[in-house]
N, CA, C and O atoms as CSV, one atom per row, in Angstrom:
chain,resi,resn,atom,element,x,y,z
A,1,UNK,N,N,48.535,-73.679,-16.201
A,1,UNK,CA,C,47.555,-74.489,-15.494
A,1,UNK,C,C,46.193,-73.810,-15.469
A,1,UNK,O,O,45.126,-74.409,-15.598
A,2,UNK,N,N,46.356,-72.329,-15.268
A,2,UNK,CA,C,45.060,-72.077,-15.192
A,2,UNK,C,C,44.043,-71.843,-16.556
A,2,UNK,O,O,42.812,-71.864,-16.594
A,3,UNK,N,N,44.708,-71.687,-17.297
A,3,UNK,CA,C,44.735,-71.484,-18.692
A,3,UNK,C,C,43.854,-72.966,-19.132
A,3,UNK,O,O,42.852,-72.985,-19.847
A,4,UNK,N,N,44.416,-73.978,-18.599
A,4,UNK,CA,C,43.950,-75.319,-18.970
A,4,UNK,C,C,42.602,-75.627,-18.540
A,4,UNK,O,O,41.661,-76.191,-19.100
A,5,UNK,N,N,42.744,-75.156,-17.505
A,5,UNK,CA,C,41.611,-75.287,-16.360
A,5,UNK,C,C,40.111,-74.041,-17.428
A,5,UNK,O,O,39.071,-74.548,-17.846
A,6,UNK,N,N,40.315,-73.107,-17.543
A,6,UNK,CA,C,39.345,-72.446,-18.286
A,6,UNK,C,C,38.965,-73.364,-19.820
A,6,UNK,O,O,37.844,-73.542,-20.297
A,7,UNK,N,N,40.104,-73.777,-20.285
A,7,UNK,CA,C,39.457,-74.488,-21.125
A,7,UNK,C,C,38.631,-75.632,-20.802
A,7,UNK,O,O,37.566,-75.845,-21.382
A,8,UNK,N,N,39.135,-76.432,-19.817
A,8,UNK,CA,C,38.228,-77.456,-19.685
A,8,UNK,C,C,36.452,-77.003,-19.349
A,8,UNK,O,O,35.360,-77.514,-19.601
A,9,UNK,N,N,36.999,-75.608,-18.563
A,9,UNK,CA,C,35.286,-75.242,-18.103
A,9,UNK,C,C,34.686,-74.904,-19.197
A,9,UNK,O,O,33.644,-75.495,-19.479
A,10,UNK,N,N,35.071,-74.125,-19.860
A,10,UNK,CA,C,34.513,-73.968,-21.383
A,10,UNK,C,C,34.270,-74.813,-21.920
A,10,UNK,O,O,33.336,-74.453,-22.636
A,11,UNK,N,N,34.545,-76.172,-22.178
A,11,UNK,CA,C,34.609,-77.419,-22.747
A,11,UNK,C,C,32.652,-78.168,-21.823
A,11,UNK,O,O,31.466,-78.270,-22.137
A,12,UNK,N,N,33.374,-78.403,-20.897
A,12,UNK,CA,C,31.731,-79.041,-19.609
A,12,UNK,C,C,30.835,-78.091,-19.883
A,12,UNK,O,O,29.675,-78.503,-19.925
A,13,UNK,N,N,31.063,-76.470,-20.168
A,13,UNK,CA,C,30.024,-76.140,-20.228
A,13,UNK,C,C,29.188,-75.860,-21.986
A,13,UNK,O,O,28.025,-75.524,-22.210
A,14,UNK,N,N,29.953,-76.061,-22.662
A,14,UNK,CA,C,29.856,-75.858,-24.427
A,14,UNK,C,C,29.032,-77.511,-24.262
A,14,UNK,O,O,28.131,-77.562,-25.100
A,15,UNK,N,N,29.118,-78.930,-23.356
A,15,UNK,CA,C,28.613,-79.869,-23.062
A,15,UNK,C,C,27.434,-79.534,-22.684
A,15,UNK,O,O,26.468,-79.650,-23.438
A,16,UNK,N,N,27.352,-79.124,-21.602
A,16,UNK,CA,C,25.954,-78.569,-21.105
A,16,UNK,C,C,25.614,-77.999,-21.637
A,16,UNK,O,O,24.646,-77.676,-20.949
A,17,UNK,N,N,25.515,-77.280,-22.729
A,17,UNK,CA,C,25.043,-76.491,-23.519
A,17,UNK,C,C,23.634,-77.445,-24.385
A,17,UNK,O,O,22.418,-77.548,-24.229
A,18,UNK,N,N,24.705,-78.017,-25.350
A,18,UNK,CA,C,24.407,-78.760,-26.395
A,18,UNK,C,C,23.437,-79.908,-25.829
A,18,UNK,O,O,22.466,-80.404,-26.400
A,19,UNK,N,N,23.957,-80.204,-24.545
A,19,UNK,CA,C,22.916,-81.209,-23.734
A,19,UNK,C,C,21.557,-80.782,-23.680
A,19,UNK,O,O,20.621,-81.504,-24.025
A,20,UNK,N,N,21.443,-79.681,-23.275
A,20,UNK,CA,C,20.158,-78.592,-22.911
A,20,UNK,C,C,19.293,-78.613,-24.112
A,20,UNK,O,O,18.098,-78.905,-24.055
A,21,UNK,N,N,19.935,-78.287,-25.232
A,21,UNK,CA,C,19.783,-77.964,-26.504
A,21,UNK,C,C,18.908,-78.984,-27.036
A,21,UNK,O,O,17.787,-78.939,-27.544
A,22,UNK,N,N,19.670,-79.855,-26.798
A,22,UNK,CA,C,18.964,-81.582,-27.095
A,22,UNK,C,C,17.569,-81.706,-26.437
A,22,UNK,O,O,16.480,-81.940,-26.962
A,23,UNK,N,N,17.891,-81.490,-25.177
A,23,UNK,CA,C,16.629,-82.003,-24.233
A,23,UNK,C,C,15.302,-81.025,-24.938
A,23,UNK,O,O,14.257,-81.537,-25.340
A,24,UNK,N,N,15.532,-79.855,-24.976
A,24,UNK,CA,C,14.816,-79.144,-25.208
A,24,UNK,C,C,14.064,-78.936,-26.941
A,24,UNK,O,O,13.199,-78.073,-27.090
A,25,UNK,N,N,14.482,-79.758,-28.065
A,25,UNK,CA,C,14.598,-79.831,-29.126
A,25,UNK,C,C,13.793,-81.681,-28.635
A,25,UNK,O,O,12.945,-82.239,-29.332
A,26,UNK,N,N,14.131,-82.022,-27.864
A,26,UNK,CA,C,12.949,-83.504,-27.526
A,26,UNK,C,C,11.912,-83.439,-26.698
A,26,UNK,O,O,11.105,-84.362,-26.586
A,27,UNK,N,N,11.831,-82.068,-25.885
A,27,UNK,CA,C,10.375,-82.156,-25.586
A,27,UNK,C,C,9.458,-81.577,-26.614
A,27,UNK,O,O,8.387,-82.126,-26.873
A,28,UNK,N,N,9.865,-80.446,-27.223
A,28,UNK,CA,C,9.209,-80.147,-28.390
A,28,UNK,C,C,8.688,-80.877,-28.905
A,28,UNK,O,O,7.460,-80.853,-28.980
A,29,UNK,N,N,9.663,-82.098,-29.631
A,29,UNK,CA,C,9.429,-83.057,-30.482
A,29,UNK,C,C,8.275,-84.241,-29.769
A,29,UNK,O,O,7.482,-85.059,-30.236
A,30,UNK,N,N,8.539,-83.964,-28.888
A,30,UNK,CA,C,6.957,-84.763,-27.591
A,30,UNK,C,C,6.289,-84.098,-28.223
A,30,UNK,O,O,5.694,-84.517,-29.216
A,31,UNK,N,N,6.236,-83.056,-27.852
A,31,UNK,CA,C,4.724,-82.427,-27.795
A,31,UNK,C,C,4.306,-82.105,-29.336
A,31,UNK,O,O,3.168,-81.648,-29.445
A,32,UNK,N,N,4.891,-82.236,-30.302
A,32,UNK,CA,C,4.370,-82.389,-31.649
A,32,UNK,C,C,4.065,-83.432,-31.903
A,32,UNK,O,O,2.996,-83.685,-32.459
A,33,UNK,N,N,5.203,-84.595,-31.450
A,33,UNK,CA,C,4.310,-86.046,-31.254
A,33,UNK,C,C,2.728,-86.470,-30.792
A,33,UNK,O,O,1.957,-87.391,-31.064
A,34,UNK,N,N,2.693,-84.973,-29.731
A,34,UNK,CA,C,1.073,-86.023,-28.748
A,34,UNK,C,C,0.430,-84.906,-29.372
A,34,UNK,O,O,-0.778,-84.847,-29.143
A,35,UNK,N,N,0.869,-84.073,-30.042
A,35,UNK,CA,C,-0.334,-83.035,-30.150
A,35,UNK,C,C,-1.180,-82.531,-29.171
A,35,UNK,O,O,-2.411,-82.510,-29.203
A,36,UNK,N,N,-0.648,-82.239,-28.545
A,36,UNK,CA,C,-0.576,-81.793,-27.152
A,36,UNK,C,C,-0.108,-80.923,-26.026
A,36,UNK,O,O,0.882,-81.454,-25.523
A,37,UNK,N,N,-0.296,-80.246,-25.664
A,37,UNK,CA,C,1.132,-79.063,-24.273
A,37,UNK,C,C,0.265,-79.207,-23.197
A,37,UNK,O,O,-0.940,-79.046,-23.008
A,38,UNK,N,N,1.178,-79.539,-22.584
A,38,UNK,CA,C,0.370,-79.635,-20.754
A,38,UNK,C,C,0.836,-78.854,-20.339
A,38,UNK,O,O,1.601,-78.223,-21.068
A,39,UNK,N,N,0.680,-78.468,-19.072
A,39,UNK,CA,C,1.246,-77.403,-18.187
A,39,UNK,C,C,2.384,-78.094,-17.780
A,39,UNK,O,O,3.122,-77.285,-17.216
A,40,UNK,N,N,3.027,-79.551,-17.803
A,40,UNK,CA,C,4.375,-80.117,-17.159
A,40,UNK,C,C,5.046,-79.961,-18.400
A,40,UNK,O,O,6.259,-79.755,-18.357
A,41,UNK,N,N,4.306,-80.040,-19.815
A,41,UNK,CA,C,5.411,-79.658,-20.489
A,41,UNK,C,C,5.856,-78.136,-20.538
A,41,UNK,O,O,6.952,-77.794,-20.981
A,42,UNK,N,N,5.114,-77.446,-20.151
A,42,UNK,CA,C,5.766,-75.804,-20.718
A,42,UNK,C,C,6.433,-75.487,-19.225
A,42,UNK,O,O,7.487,-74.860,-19.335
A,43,UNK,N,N,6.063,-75.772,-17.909
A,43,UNK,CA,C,7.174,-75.892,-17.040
A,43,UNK,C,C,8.498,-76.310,-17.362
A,43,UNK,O,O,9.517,-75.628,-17.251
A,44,UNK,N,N,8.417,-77.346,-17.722
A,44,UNK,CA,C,9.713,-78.170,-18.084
A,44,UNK,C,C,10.937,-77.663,-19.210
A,44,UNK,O,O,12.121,-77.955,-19.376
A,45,UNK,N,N,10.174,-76.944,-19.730
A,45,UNK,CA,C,10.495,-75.994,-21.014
A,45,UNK,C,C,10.975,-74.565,-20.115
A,45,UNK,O,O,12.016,-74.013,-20.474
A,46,UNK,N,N,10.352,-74.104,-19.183
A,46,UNK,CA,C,10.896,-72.820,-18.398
A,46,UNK,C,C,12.093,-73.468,-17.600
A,46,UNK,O,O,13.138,-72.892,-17.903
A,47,UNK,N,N,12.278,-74.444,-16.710
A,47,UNK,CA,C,13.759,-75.672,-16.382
A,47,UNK,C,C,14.588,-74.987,-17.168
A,47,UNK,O,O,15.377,-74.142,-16.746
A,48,UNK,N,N,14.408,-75.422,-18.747
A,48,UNK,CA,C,15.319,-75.865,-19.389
A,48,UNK,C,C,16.095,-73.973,-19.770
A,48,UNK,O,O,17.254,-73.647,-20.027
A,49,UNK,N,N,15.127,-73.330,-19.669
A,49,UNK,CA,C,15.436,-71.916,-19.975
A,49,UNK,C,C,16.846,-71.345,-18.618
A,49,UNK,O,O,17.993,-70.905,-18.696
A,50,UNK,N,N,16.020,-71.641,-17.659
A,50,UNK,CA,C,17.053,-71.229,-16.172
A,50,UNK,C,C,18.168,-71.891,-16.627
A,50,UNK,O,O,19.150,-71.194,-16.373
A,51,UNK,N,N,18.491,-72.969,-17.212
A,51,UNK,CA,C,19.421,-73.685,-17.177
A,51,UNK,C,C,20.344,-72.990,-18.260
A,51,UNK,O,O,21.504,-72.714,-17.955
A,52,UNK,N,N,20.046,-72.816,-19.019
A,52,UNK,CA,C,20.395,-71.795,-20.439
A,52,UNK,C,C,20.605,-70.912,-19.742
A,52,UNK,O,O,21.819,-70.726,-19.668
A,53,UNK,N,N,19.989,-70.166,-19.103
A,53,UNK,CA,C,20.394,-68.989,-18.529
A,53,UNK,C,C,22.085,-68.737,-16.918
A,53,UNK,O,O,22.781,-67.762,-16.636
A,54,UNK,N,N,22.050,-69.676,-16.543
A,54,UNK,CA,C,22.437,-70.202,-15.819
A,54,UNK,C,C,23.829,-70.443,-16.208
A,54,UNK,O,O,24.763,-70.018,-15.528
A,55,UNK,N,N,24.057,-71.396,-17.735
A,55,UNK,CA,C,25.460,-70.941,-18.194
A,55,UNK,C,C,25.861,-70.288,-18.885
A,55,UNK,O,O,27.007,-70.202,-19.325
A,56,UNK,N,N,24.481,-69.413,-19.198
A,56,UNK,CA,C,25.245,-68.018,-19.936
A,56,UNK,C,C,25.486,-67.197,-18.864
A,56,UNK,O,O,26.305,-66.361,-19.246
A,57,UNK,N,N,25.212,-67.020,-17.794
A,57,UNK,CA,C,25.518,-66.413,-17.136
A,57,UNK,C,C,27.173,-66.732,-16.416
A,57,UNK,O,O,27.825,-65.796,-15.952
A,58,UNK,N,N,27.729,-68.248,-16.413
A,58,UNK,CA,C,28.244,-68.413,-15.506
A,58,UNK,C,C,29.265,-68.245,-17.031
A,58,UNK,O,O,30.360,-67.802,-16.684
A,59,UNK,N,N,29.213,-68.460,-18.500
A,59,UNK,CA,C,30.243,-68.524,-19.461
A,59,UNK,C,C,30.762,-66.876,-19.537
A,59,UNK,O,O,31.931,-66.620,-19.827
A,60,UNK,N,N,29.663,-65.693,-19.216
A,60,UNK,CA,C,30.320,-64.544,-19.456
A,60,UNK,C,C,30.973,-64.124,-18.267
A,60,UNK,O,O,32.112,-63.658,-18.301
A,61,UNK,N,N,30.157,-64.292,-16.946
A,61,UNK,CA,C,30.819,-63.894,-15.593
A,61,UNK,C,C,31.692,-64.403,-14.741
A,61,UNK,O,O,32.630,-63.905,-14.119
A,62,UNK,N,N,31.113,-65.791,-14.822
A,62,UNK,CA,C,32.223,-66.684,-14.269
A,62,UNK,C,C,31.840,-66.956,-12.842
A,62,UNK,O,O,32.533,-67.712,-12.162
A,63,UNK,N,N,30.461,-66.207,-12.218
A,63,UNK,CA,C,29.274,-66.550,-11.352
A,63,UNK,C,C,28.183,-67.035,-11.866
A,63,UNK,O,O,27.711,-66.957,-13.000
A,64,UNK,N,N,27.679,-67.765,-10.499
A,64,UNK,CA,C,25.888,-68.159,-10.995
A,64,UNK,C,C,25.592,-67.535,-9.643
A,64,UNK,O,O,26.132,-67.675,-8.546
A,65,UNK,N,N,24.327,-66.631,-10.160
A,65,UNK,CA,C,23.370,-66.320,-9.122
A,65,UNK,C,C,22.846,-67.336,-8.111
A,65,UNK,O,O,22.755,-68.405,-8.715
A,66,UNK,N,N,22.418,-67.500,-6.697
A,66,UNK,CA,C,21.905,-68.423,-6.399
A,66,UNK,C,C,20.456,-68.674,-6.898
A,66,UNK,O,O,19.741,-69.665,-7.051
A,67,UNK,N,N,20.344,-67.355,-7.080
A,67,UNK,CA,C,18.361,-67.679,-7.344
A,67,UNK,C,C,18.432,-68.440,-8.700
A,67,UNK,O,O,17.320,-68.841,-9.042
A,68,UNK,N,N,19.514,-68.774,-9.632
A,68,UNK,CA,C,18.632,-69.448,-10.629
A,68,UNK,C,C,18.267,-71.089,-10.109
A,68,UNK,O,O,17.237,-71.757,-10.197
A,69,UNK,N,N,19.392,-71.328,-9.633
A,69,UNK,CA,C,18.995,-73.069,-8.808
A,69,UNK,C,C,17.696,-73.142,-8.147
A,69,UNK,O,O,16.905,-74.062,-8.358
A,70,UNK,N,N,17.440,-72.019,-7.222
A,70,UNK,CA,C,16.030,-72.301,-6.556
A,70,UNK,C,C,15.010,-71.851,-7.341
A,70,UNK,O,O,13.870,-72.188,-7.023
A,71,UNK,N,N,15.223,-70.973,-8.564
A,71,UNK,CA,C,13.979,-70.884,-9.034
A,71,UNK,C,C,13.711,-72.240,-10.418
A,71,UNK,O,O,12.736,-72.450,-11.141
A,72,UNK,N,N,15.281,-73.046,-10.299
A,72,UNK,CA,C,14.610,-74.149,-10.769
A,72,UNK,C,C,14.336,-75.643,-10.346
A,72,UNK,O,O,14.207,-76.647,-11.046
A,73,UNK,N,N,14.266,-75.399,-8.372
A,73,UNK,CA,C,13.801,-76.025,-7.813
A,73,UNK,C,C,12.611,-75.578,-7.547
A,73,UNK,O,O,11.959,-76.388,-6.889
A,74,UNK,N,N,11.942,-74.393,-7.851
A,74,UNK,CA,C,10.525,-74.078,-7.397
A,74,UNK,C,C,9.868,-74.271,-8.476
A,74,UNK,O,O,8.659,-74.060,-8.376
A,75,UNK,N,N,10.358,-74.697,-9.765
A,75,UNK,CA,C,9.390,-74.906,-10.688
A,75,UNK,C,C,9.063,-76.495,-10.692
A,75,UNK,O,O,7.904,-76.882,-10.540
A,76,UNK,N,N,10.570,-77.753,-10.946
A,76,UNK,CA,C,10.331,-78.759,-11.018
A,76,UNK,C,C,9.583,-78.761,-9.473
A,76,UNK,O,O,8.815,-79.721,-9.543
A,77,UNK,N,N,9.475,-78.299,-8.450
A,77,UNK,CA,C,8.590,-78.911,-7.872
A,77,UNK,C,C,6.888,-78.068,-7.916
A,77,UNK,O,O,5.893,-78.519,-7.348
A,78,UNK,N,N,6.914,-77.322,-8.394
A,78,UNK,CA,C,5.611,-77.348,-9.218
A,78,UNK,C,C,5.472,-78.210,-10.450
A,78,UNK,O,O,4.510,-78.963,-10.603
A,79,UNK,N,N,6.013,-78.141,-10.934
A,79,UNK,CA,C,6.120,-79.598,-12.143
A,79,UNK,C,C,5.848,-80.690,-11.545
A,79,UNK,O,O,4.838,-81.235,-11.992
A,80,UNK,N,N,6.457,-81.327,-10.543
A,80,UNK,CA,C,5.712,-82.754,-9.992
A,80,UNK,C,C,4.738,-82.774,-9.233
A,80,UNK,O,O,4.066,-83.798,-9.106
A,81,UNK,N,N,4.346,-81.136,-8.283
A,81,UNK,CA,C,2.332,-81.168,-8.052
A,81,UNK,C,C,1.845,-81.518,-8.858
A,81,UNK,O,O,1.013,-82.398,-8.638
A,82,UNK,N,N,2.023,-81.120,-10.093
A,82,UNK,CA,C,1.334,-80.994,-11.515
A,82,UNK,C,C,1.356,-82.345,-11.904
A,82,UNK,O,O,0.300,-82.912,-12.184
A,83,UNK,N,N,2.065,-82.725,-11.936
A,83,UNK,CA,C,2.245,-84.225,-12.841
A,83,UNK,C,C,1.052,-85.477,-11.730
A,83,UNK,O,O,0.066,-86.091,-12.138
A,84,UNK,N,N,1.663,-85.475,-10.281
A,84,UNK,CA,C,0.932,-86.438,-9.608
A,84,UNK,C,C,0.264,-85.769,-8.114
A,84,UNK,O,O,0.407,-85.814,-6.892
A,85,UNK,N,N,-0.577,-85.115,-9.219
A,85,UNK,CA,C,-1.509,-84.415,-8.049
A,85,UNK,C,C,-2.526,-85.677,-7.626
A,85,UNK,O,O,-2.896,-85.910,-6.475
A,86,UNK,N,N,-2.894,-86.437,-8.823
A,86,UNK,CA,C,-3.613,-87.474,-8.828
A,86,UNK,C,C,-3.814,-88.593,-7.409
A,86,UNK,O,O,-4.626,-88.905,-6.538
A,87,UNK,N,N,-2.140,-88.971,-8.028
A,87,UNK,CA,C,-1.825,-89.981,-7.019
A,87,UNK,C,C,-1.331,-90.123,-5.554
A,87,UNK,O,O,-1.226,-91.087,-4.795
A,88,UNK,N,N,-1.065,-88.785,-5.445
A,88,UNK,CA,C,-0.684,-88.360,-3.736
A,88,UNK,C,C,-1.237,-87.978,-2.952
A,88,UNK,O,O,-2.153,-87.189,-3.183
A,89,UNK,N,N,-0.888,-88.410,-1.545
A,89,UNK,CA,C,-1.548,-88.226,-0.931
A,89,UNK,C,C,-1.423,-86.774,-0.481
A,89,UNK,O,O,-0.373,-86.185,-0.740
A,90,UNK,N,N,-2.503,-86.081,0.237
A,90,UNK,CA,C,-2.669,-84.511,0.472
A,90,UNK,C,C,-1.835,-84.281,0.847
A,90,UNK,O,O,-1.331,-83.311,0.281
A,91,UNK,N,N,-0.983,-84.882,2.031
A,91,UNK,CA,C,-0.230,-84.250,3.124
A,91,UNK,C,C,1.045,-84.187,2.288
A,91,UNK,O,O,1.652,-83.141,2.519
A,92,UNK,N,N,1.596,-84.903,1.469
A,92,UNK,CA,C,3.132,-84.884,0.386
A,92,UNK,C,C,2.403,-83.719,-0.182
A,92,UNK,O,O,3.056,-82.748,0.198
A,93,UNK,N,N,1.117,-83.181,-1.085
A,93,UNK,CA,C,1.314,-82.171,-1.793
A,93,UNK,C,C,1.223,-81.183,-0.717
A,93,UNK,O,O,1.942,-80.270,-1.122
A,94,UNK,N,N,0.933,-80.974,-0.018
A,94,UNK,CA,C,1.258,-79.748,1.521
A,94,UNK,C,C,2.731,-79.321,1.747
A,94,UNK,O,O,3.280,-78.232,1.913
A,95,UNK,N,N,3.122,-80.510,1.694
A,95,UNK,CA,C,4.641,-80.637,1.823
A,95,UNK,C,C,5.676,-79.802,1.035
A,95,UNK,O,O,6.523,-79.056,1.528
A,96,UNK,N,N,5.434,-80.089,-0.452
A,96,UNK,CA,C,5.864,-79.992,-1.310
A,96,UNK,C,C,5.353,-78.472,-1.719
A,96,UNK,O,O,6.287,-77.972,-2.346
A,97,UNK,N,N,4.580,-77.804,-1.654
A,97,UNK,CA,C,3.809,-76.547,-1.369
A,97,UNK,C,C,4.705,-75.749,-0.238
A,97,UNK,O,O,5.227,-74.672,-0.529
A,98,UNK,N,N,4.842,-76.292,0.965
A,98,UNK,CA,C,5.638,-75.421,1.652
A,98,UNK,C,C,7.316,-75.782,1.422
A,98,UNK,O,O,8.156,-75.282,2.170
A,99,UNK,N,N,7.611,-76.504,0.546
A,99,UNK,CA,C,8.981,-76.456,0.316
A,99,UNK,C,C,8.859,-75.385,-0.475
A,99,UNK,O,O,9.366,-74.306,-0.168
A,100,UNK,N,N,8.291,-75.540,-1.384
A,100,UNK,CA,C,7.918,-74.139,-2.534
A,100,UNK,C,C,7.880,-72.838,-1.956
A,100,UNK,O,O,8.168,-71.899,-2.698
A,101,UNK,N,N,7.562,-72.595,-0.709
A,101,UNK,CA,C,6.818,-71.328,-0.006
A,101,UNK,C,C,8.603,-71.500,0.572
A,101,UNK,O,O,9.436,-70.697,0.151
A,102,UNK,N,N,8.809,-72.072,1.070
A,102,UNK,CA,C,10.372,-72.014,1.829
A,102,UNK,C,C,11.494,-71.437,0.948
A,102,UNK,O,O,12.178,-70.456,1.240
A,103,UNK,N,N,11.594,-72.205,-0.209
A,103,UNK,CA,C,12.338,-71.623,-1.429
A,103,UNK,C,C,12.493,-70.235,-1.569
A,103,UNK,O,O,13.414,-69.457,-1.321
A,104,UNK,N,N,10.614,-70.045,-2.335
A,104,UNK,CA,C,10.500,-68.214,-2.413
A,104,UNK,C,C,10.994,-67.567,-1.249
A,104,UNK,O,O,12.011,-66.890,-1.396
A,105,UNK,N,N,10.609,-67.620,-0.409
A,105,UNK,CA,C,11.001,-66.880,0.975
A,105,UNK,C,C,12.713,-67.146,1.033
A,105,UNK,O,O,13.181,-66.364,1.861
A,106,UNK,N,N,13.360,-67.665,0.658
A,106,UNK,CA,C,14.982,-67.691,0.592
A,106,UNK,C,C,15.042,-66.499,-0.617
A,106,UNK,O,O,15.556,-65.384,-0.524
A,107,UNK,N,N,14.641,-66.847,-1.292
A,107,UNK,CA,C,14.950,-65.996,-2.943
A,107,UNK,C,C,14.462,-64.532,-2.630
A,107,UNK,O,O,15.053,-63.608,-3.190
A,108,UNK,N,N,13.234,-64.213,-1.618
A,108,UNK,CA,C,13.171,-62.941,-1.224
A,108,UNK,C,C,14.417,-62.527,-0.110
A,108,UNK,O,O,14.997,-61.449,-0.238
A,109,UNK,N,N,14.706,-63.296,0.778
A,109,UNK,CA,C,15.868,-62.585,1.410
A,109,UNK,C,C,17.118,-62.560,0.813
A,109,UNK,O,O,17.916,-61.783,1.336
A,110,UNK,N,N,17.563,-63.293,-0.283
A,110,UNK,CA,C,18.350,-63.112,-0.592
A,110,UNK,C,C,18.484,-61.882,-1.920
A,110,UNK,O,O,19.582,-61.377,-2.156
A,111,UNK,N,N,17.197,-61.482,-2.748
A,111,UNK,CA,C,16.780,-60.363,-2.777
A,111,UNK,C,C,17.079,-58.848,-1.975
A,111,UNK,O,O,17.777,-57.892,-2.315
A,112,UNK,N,N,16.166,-59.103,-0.675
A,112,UNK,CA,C,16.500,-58.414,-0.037
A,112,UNK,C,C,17.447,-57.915,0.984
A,112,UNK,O,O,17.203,-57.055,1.831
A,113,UNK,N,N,18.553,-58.554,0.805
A,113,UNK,CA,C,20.044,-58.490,1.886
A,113,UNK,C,C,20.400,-57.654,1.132
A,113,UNK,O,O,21.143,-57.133,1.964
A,114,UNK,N,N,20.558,-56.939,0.123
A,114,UNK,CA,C,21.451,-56.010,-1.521
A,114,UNK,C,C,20.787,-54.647,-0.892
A,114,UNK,O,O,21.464,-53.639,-1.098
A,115,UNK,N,N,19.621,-54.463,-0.188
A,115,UNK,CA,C,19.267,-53.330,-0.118
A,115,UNK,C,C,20.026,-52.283,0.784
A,115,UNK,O,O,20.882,-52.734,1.545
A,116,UNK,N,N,19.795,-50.957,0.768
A,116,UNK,CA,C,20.571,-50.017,1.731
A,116,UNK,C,C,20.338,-50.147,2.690
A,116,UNK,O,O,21.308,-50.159,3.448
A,117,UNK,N,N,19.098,-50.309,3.254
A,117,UNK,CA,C,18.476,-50.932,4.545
A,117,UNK,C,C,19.291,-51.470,5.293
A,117,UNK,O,O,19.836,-50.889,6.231
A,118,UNK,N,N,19.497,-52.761,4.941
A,118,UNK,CA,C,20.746,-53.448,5.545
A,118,UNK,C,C,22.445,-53.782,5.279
A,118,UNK,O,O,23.136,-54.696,5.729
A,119,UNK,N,N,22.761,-52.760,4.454
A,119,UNK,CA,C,24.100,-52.606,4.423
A,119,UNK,C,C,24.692,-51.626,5.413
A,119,UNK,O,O,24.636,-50.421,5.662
A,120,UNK,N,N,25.437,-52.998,5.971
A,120,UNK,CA,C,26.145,-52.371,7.442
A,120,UNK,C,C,27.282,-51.569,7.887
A,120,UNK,O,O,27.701,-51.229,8.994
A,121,UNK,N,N,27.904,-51.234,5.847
A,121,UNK,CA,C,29.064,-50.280,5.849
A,121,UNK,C,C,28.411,-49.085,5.596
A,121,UNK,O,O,29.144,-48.123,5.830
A,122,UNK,N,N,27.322,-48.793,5.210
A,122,UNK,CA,C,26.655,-47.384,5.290
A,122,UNK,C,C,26.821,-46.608,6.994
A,122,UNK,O,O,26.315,-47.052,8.025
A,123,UNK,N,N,27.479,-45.647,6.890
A,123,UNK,CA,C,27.437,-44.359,7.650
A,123,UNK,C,C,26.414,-43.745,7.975
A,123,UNK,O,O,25.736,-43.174,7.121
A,124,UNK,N,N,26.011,-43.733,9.626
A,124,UNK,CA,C,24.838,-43.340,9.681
A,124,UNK,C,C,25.181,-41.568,10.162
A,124,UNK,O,O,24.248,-40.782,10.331
């Protein structure tokens, strides 16, 4: 059973793989289309990297860090300041700015909990 079970994860994630692969092989193909790179496309292109990174990490270890999820919630939501800075109103991009600031500040404590500082089996 468990045996089965690794294959299938190997399987969803050899999926996600090739999915990634794709996406990322069609924004390219955008942006040779418009002749063009915006800053939402080369964000979108760093996404797609965490994500790559994310199951290589989880295909050799068999963990995912938490910080790669939030650092690819702190980008797509710099990616959509970026995209409709235009059309929103101030107070959503404020918003969306301190979700960003909330994020980092998770990704630093969770950073910083690993240190000796606060490991509570250390002998004083």
């Amino acid at each position: 059973m468990s045996n089965n079970f690794e294959i299938l994860e190997k399987f969803v994630l050899s999926i996600l793989l090739i999915c990634t692969l794709i996406a990322i092989a069609q924004e390219i193909f955008i942006v040779i289309q418009n002749q063009k790179v915006t800053l939402a496309d080369i964000l979108l292109l760093f996404i797609y990297i965490e994500v790559l990174g994310m199951i290589k990490e989880y295909w050799l270890a068999k963990v995912i860090r938490m910080s790669y999820p939030l650092f690819i919630a702190m980008t797509a939501l710099a990616r959509l300041i970026i995209m409709s800075a235009k059309d929103t109103e101030p107070i959503a991009l404020i918003y969306e700015s301190l979700s960003i600031l909330i994020i980092a500040i998770s990704i630093v404590v969770l950073r910083v909990r690993h240190l000796d500082f606060f490991n509570r089996n250390k002998k004083i």
